[in-house]
C-alpha positions as CSV (number, residue, x, y, z in Angstrom):
1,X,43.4,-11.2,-67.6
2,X,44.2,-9.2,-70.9
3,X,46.1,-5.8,-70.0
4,X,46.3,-3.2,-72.0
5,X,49.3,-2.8,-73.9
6,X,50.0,-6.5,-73.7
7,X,47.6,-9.4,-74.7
8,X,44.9,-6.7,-76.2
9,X,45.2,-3.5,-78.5
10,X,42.6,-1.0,-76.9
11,X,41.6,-0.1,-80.6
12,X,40.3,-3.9,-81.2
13,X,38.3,-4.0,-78.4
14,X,35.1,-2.1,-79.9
15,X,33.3,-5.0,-80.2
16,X,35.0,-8.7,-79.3
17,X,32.4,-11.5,-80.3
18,X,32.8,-14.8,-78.8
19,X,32.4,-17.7,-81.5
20,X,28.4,-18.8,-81.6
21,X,27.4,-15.7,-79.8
22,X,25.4,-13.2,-81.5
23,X,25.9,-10.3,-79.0
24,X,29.6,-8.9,-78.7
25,X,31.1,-8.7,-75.2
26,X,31.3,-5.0,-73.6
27,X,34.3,-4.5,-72.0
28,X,35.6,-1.2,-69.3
29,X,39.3,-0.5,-68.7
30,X,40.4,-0.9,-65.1
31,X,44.1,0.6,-64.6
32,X,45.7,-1.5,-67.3
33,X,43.1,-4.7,-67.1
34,X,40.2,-4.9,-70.0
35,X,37.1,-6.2,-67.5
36,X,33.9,-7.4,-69.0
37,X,30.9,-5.1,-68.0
38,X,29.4,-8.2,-66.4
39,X,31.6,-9.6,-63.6
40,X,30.3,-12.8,-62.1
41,X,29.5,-12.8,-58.0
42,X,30.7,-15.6,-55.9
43,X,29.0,-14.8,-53.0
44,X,26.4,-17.8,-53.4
45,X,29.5,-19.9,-52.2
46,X,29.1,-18.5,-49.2
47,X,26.4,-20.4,-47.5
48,X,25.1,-24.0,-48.5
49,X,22.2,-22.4,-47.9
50,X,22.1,-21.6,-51.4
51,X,22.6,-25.2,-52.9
52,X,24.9,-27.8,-52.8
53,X,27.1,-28.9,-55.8
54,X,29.9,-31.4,-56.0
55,X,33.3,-29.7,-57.1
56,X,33.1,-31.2,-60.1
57,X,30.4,-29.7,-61.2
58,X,31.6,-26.4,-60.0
59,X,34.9,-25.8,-61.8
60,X,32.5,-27.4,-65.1
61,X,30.1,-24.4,-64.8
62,X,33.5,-21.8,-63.7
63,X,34.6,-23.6,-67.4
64,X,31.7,-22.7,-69.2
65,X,31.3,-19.3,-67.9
66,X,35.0,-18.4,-68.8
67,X,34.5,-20.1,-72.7
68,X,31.1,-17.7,-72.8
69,X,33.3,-15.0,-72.3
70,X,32.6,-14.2,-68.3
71,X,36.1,-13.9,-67.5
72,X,35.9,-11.8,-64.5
73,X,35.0,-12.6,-60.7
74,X,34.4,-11.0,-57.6
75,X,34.5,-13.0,-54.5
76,X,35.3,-12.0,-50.6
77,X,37.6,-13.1,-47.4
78,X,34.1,-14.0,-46.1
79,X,32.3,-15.6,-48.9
80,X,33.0,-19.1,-47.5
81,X,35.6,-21.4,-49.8
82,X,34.8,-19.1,-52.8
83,X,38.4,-18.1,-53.1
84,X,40.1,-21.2,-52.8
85,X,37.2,-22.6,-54.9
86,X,37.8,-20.2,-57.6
87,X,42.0,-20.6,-57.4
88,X,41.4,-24.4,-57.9
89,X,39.5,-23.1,-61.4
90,X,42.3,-20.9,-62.8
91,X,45.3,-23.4,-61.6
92,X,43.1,-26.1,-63.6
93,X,42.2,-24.0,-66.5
94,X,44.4,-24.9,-69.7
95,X,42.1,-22.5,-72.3
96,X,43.2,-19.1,-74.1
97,X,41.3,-16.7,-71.9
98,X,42.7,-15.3,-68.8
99,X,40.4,-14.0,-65.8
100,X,40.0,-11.1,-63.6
101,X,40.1,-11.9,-59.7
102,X,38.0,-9.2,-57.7
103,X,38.3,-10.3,-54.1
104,X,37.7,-8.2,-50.7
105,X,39.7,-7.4,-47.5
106,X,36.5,-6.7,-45.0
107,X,37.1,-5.1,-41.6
108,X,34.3,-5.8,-39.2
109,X,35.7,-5.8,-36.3
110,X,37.7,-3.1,-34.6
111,X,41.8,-3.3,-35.5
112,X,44.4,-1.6,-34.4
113,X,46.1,-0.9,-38.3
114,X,49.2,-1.2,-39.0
115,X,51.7,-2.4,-41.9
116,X,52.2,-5.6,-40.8
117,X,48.7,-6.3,-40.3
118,X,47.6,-4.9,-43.4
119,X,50.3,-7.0,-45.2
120,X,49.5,-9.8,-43.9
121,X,45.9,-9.5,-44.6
122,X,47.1,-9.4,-48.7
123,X,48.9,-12.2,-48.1
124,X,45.8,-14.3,-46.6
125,X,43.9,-13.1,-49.9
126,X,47.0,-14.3,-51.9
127,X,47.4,-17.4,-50.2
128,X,43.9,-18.1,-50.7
129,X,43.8,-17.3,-54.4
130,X,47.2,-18.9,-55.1
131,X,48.9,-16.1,-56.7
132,X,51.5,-13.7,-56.4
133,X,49.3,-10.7,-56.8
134,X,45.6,-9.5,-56.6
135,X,44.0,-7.9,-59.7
136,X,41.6,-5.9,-57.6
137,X,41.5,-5.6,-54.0
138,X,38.1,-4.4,-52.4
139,X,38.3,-3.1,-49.1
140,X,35.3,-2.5,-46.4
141,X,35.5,-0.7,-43.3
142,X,32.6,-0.7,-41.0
143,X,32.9,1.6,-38.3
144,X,33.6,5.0,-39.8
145,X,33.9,6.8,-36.7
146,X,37.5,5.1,-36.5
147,X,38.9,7.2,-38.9
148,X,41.8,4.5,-39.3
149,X,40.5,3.2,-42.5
150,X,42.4,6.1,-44.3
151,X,46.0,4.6,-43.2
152,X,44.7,1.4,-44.0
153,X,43.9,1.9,-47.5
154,X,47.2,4.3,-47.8
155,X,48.9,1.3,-46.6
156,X,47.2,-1.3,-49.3
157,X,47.9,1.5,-51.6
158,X,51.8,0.9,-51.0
159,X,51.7,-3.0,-51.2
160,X,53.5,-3.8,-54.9
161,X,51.2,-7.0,-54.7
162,X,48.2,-5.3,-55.3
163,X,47.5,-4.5,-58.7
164,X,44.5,-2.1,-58.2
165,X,42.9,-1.3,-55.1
166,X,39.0,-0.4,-55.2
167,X,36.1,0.4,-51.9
168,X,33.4,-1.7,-51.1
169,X,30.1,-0.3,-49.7
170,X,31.7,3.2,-49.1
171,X,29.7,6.1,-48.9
172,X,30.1,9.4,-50.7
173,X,31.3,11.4,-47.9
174,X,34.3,9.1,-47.2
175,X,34.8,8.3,-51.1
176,X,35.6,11.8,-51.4
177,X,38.1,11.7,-48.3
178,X,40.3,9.0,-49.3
179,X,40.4,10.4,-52.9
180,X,41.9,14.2,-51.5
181,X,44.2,12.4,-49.5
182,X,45.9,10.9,-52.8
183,X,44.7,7.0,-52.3
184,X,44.2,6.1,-55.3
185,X,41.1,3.7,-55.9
186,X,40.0,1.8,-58.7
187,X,36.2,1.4,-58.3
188,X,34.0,1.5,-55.1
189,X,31.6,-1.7,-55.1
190,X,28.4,-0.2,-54.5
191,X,30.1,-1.5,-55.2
192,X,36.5,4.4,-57.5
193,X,39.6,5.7,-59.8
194,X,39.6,8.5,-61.7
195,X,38.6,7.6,-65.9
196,X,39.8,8.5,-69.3
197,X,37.2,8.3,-71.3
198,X,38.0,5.9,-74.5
199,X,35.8,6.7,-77.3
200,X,34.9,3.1,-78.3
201,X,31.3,1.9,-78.8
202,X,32.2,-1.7,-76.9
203,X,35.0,-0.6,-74.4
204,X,34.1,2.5,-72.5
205,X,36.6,4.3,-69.6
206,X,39.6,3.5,-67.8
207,X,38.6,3.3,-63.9
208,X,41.4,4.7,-62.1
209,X,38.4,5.1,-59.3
210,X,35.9,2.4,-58.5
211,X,33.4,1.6,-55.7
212,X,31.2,-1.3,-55.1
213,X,27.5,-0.8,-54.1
214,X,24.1,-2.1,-54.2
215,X,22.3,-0.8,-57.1
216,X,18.9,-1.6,-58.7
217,X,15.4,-0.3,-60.2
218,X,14.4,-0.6,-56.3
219,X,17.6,0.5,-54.4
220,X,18.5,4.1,-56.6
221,X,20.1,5.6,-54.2
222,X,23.9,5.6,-55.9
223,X,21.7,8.0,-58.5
224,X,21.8,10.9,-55.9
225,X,24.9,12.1,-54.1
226,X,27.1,9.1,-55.0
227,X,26.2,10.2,-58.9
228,X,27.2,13.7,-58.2
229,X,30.6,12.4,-57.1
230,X,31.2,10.3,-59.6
231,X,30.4,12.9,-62.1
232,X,32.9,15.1,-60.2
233,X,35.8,12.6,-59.9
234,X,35.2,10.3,-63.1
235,X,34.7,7.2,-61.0
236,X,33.2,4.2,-62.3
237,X,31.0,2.2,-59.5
238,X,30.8,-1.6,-59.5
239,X,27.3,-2.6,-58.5
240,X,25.4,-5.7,-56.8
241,X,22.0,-6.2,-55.6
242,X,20.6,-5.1,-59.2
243,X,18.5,-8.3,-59.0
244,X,16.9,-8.1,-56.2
245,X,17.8,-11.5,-55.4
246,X,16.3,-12.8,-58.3
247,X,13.1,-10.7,-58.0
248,X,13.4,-9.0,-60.9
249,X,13.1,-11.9,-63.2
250,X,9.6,-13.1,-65.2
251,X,8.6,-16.0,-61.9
252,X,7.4,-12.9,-59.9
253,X,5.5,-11.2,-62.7
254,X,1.6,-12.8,-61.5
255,X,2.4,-13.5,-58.4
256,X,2.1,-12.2,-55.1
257,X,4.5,-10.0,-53.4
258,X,6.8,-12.3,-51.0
259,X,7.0,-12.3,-47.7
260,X,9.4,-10.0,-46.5
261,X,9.7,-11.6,-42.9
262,X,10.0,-15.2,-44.6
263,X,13.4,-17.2,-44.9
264,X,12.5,-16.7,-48.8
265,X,12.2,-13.0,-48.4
266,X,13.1,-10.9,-51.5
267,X,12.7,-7.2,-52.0
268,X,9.9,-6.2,-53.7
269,X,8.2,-3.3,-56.2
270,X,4.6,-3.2,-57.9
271,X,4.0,-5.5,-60.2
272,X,3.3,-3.0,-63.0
273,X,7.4,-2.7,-62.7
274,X,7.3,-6.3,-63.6
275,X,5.3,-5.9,-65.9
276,X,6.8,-2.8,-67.5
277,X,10.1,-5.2,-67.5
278,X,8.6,-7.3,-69.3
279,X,7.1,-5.4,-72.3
280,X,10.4,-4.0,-72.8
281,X,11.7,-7.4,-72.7
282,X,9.8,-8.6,-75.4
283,X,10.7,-5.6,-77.3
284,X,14.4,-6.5,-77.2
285,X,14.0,-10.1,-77.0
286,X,15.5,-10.5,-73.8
287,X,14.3,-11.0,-70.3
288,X,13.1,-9.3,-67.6
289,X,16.5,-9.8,-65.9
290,X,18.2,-8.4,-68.8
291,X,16.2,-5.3,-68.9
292,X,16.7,-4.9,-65.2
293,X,20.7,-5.1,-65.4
294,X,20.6,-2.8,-68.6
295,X,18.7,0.1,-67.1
296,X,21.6,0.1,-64.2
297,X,24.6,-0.3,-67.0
298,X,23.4,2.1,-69.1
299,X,24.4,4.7,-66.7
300,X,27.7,6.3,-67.6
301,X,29.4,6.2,-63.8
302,X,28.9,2.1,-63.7
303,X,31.7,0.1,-64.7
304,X,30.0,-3.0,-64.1
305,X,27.4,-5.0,-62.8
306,X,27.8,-8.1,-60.7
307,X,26.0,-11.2,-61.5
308,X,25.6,-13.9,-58.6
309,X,25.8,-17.2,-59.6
310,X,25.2,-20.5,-57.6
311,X,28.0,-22.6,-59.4
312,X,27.0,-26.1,-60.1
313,X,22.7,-25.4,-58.8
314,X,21.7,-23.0,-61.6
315,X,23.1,-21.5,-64.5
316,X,22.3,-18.5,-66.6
317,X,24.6,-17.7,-68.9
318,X,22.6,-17.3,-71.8
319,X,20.4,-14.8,-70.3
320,X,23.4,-12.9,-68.9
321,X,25.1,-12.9,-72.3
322,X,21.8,-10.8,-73.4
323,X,22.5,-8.4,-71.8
324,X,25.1,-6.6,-73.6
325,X,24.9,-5.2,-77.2
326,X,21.8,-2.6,-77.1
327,X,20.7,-0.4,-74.7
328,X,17.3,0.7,-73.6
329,X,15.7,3.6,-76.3
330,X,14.2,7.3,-75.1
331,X,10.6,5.1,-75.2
332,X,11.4,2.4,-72.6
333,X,13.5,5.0,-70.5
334,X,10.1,6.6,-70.3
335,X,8.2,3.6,-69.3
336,X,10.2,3.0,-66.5
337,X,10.2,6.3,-65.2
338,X,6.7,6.8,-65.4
339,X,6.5,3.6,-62.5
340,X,9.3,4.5,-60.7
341,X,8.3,8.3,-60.6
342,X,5.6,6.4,-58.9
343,X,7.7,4.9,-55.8
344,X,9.3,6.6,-52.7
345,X,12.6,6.2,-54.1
346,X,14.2,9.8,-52.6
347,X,12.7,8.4,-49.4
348,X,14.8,5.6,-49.4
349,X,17.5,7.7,-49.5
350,X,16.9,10.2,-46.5
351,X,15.4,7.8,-44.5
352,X,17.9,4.4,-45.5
353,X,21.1,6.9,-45.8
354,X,23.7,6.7,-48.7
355,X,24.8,3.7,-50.2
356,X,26.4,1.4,-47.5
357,X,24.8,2.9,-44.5
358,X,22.8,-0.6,-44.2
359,X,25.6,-2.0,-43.6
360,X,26.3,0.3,-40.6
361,X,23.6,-0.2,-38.0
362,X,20.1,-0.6,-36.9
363,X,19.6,3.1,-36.0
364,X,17.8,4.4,-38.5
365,X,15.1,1.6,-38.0
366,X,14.8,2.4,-34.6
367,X,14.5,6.1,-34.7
368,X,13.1,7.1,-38.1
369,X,9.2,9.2,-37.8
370,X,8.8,7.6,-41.6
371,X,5.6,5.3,-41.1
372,X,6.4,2.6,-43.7
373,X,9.6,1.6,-42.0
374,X,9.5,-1.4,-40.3
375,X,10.6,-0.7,-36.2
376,X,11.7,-4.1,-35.9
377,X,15.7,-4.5,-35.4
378,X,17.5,-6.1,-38.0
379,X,19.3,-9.3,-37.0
380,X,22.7,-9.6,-36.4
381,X,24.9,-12.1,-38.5
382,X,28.4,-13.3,-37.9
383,X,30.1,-10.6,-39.6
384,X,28.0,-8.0,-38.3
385,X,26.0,-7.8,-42.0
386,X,22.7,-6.9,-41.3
387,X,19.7,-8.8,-42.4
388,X,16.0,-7.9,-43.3
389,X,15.0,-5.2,-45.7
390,X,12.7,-2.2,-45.9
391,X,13.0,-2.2,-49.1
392,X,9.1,-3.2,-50.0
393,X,8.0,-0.4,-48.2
394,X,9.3,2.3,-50.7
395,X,7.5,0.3,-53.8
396,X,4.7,3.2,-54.2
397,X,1.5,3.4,-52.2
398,X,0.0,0.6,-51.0
């Protein structure tokens, strides 16, 4: 991946055009790597679940992403064969780009942490991705009430073999611990390091802090206490979830709202926010996707916004490439306010918790007095990832 200093003059990167592409590339500054504002997610390869495609095909598509200019990927210990997968790509690749690997260290289970253990956890990662060294390493912890994830990530912090270390689904309250103990984070995946602000239309901040986290016109929550944070701490958050697993595109505009107990299930909002989507859309000449991503970019504490892609079953990179060189204007900012002004968004919040916390256990499902949360227990999955939403309840009265 181009580092600054190196492969890339920070004062060229205002606006990087790829050739036959009318929109130039935005790019952030993570510690000293140039990241596109569009990273693309891996964890389709997680499941066949979500199509089948011969290898072949795969590293093709990984090829035509990379020439488009999506140069940057996050992927997970747990997202099936998507790191070896995506280490066959780069050792294959013979063009002039280089690429960002995003990958996660997730902690389910209870541990007993230690140096040795946390070592050799990088080393599975770097076995796995065939390197000598991680560009960004993610890491979850999902039982706060063992405080060891501090000394964990103090202990990632020391290993020379990762480049830049970043959260993943941490919430504000322990964002803001591990940062006043001095570990320093890239980004929390909310998907955070501390920023200088580059003044460059095209390439904006260098993350010092990042956290990844779910983030969409539906799920606002990062917009209240993790905002805040960010403000106070210049952190840049990486986001996924924006499209609602693919509701948020034009199929759903006149149709009816999916089942959200079916094996199809997708979140859900009122249609006028499709519809709203997609009058802005036609505005801009891009899609409803495009809008939807947009709106989340557009805030100044994201870094970037993660794309899932199903290598090899369905490809988007034309859409995705429309995304970048605009923004939305004071009159479609108004638009969407005006239905989403309309939703129980702060409910989501108080009732849900902050971002991460469903993640964390059922508890809140069982026990909440709020009437449009469903009582039924989420079901357990292998790595203790919870599944079902509420989501569809917050879209506005019914």
């Amino acid at each position: 991946m181009a580092t600054i200093g190196s492969e890339i003059d920070v004062s060229a990167v205002k606006m990087w055009p790829l050739e036959g592409n009318a929109r130039a590339i935005e790019y952030f500054q993570l510690e000293s790597f140039v990241v596109p504002r569009l990273m693309i997610g891996l964890w389709q390869l997680s499941s066949p679940a979500w199509g089948f495609a011969s290898k072949s095909k795969m590293l093709s598509q990984f090829q035509k992403h990379v020439d488009s200019g999506f140069t940057a990927y996050d992927m997970a210990d747990h997202y099936g064969d998507a790191e070896i997968i995506f280490a066959q790509f780069r050792s294959s690749y013979s063009g002039p780009k280089s690429t960002f690997c995003a990958t996660k260290y997730c902690v389910f289970e209870p541990i007993r942490v230690t140096e040795d253990g946390m070592r050799n956890a990088v080393s599975q990662r770097l076995a796995n991705i065939q390197s000598d060294k991680i560009d960004l390493l993610q890491f979850h912890w999902q039982d706060y009430s063992n405080s060891q994830y501090v000394r964990a990530l103090q202990l990632l912090q020391d290993d020379e073999r990762v480049a830049a270390l970043g959260l993943c689904n941490f919430d504000t309250k322990r964002m803001e611990e591990v940062i006043s103990v001095g570990v320093k984070v890239a980004t929390n995946q909310v998907q955070t390091r501390y920023l200088n602000i580059i003044r460059s239309p095209m390439l904006t901040v260098n993350a010092k802090f990042i956290n990844l986290l779910q983030f969409s016109l539906i799920d606002a929550r990062p917009t209240y206490a993790m905002a805040k944070a960010c403000e106070r701490h210049h952190i840049k958050l990486l986001t996924y979830g924006t499209l609602c697993g693919g509701f948020l595109s034009e199929k759903w505009i006149a149709k009816d709202e999916p089942d959200p107990f079916s094996t199809g299930m997708t979140p859900s909002l009122r249609k006028t926010l499709l519809r709203t989507l997609s009058a802005i859309g036609r505005k801009h000449d891009v899609s409803v996707s495009a809008v939807a991503i947009r709106w989340v970019l557009d805030f100044s504490y994201v870094g970037a916004v993660i794309v899932g892609v199903r290598m090899g079953v369905s490809e988007h990179t034309e859409d995705n490439l429309a995304v970048y060189g605009w923004r939305l204007d004071a009159e479609d900012t108004k638009m969407l306010e005006e239905v989403l002004c309309q939703s129980r968004r702060g409910d989501m919040f108080s009732d849900m918790g902050d971002c991460g916390a469903e993640y964390r256990g059922p508890i809140l499902y069982e026990h909440s007095e709020n009437p449009h949360l469903s009582k039924t227990k989420p079901q357990v999955k292998g790595n203790n990832e919870y599944t079902g939403t509420t989501t569809r309840n917050y879209a506005g009265k019914n």
